[in-house]
C-alpha positions in Angstrom: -16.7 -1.0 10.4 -13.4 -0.2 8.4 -9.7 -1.3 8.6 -6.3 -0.6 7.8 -5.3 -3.2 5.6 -1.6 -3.0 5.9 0.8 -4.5 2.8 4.7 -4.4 2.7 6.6 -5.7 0.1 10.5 -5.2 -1.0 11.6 -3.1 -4.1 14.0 -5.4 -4.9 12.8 -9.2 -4.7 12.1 -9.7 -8.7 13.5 -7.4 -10.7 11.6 -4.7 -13.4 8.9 -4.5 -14.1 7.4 -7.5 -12.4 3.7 -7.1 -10.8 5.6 -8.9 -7.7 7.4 -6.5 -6.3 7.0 -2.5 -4.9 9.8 -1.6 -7.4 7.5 1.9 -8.4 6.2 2.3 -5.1 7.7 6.2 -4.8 5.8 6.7 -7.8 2.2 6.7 -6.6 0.7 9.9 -7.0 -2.3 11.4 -4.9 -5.1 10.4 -6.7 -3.8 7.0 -8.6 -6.3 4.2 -7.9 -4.7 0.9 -6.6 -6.9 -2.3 -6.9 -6.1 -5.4 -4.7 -7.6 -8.5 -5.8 -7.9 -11.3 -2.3 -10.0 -14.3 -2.7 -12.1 -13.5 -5.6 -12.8 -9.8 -4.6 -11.6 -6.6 -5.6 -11.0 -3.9 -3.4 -10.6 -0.6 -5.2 -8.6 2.4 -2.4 -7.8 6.0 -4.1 -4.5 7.8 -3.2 -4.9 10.2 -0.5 -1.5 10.8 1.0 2.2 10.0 0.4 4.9 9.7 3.0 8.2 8.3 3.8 8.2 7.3 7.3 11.4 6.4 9.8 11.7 2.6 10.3 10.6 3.4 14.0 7.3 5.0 12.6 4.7 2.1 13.4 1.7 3.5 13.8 1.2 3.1 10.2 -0.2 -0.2 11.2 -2.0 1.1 13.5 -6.1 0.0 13.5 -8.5 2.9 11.5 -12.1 3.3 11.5 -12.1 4.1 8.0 -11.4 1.7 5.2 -7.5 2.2 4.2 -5.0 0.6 2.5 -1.3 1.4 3.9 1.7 0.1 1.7 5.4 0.2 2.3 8.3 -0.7 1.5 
């Protein structure tokens, strides 16, 4: 089993530094940890690639058989 869990969020909404927005999002390095919390569990995903993609670029939210966490802005 696995999954692209798939999260977009605005860099603007709340301003800095609020844990509500994606304000640092160009900041994420390869190899920073990123923990999402969802109905009492914590999912843990390590940084493996950085990209800016075209707004036409969907297939980031396209299905995986690996366990993947895709965020943009």
């Amino acid at each position: 089993m696995g999954g692209n869990v798939v999260i977009g969020g605005h860099p603007w909404q709340y301003k800095p530094p609020s844990q509500r927005t994606f304000y640092n999002l160009d900041k994420v390095a390869i190899g920073d940890i990123v923990t999402i919390s969802w109905e009492g569990k914590t999912y843990t995903y390590q940084v493996t690639e950085t990209k800016i993609v075209e707004p036409d670029q969907v297939d980031i939210l396209n299905p995986s058989s690996e366990n993947i966490l895709t965020l943009f802005t």
